[in-house]
Phi, psi and omega in degrees: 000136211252181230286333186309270166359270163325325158280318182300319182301331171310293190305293210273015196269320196288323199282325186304327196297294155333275196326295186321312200282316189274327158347297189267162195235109183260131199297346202207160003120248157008290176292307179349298213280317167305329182284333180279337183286344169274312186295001172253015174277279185324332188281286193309355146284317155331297164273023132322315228256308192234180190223098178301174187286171150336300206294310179294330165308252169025274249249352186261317188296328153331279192322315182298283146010299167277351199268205167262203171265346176288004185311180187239020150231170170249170182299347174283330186281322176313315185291338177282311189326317199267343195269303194337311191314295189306321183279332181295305161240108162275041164212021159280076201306290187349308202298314191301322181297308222276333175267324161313322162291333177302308192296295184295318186242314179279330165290298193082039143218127209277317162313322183247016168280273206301353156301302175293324203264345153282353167270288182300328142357289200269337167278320172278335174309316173307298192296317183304339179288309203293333175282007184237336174306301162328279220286329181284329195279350186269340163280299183279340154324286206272337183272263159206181179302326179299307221270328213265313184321305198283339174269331180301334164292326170243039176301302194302336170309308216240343175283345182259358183282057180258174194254329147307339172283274183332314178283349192268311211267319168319303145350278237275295165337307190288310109029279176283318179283331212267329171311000000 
């Protein structure tokens, strides 16, 4: 096998292993942290060979995160994962969200949190435009200039009808009555 090959075959051995782990639904805590400590083995062999994508960063700063302590990183290497992610691709929001939650829930800093999470924001506020513009000219395609108006009006609707939005504001809300 010659050696390019043999590093892709590395990389996707490392992305199947991952995949394969959110697939399956582990009966215990415990088996979790063990399917994520071979997939951070599988990262650590891999990038010897090769130099993974944004997307596989991503998914190896999970794999740290989710794994147990026999992982081969430390939680700091999950936070290089996510910056590294960012410098390969800067519009790979998944990178912004995952470090920003890195800062927010494992750091305990909120500050050095609420920059990335407002920066992957704005990358889905882009994209989410392009996407209800697309729906809308697909609407007035197929329906009419009317029909297509009226999803443009309730648009704002359907981008915050979300289910984290919902659970967050519920919290904040229960939160807030208990003060």
């Amino acid at each position: 096998m010659e050696g390019a090959d043999k590093k892709d075959m590395s990389m996707e051995n490392a992305y199947r292993t991952f995949l394969k782990l959110y697939e399956e639904t582990p009966d215990t805590l415990k088996a979790n942290e063990k399917r994520f400590d071979i997939a951070c083995e599988e990262f650590k062999k891999a990038e010897v060979l090769s130099a993974p994508s944004a997307a596989l960063l991503v998914k190896k700063g999970r794999s740290i995160l989710l794994s147990s302590e026999a992982c081969p990183y430390s939680l700091e290497d999950a936070e290089q994962a996510f910056k590294h992610a960012i410098k390969e691709d800067e519009n790979h929001i998944e990178a912004y969200i995952e470090l920003a939650y890195y800062y927010l829930n494992v750091q305990d800093d909120p500050r050095k949190a609420k920059p990335y999470f407002e920066t992957a924001l704005t990358h889905v506020n882009m994209f989410a435009g392009e996407l209800v513009a697309g729906i809308a000219l697909c609407v007035k395609e197929m329906e009419s200039p009317q029909s297509a108006l009226e999803y443009l009006r309730n648009s704002d609707k359907l981008l915050l009808n979300n289910a984290a939005i919902k659970r967050t504001k519920h919290d904040i809300e229960t939160l807030v009555k208990e003060e």
